[in-house]
C-alpha positions as CSV (number, residue, x, y, z in Angstrom):
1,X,28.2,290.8,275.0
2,X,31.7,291.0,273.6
3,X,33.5,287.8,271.5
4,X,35.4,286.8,274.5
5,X,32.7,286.0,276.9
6,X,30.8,284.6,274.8
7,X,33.4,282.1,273.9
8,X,34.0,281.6,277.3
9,X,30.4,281.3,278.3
10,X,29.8,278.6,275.7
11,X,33.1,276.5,275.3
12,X,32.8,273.0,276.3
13,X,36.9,273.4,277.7
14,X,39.4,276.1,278.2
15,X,40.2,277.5,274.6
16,X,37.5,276.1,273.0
17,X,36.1,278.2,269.9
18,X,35.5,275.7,267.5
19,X,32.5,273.8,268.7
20,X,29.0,273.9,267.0
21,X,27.9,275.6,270.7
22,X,30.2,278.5,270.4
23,X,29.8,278.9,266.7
24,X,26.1,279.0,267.2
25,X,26.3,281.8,269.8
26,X,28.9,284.2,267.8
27,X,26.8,283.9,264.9
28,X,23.8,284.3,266.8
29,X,25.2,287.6,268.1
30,X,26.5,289.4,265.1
31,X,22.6,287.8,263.5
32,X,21.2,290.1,266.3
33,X,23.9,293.4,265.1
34,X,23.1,293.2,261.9
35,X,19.0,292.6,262.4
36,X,19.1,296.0,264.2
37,X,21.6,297.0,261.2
38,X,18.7,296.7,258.5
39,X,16.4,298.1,260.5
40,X,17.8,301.6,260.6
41,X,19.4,300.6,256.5
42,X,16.9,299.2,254.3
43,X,18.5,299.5,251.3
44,X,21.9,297.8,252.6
45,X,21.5,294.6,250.2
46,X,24.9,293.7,250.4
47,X,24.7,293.0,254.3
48,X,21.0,291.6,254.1
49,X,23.0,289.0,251.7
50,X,25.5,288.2,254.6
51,X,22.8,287.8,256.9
52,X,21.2,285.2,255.3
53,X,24.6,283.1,255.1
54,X,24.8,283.8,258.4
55,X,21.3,282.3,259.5
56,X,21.9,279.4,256.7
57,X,25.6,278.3,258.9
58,X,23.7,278.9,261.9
59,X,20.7,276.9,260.7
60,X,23.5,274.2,259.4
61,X,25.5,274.3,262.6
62,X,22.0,273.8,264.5
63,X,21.2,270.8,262.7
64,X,24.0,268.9,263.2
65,X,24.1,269.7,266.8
66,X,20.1,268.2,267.2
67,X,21.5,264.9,265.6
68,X,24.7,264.8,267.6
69,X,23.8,266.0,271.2
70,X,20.0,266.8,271.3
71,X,19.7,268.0,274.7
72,X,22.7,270.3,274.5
73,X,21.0,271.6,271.6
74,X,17.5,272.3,273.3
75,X,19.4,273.6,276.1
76,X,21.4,276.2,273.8
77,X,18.4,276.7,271.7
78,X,16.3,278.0,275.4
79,X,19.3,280.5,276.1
80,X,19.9,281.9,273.0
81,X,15.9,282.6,272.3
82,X,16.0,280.8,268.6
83,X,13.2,279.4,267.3
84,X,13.5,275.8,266.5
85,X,11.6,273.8,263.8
């Protein structure tokens, strides 16, 4: 999926890219890239390093969203195939 529709897919209004949704779902794609990344590159420590930042905002963006709208974030959760705790 390109940036666009997944921002579209995702926003809550037209424009939106800020929301813990949309923010979950571009991370979750560029998680995915750079999975498949370290796959084929081992040794690539610097971006195995900006992975795990990435699944810490992610894991950070998923939290709040369970406390704020918890059926919003089961529902995203479902679609996006993340495992949640």
């Amino acid at each position: 999926m390109k940036k666009a529709t997944v921002i579209k897919k995702y926003a809550r209004k037209e424009g939106d890219t800020g929301s813990p949704e949309v923010q979950v779902a571009l991370l979750t794609q560029r998680i995915k890239h750079l999975t498949e990344h370290l796959r084929a590159n081992k040794k690539d420590h610097s971006t195995r390093r900006g992975l795990m930042a990435m699944v810490s905002r992610r894991r950070s963006l998923l939290n709040y969203l369970s406390k704020e709208n918890f059926e919003g974030y089961v529902k995203l959760t479902a679609e996006l195939d993340i495992r949640r705790k």
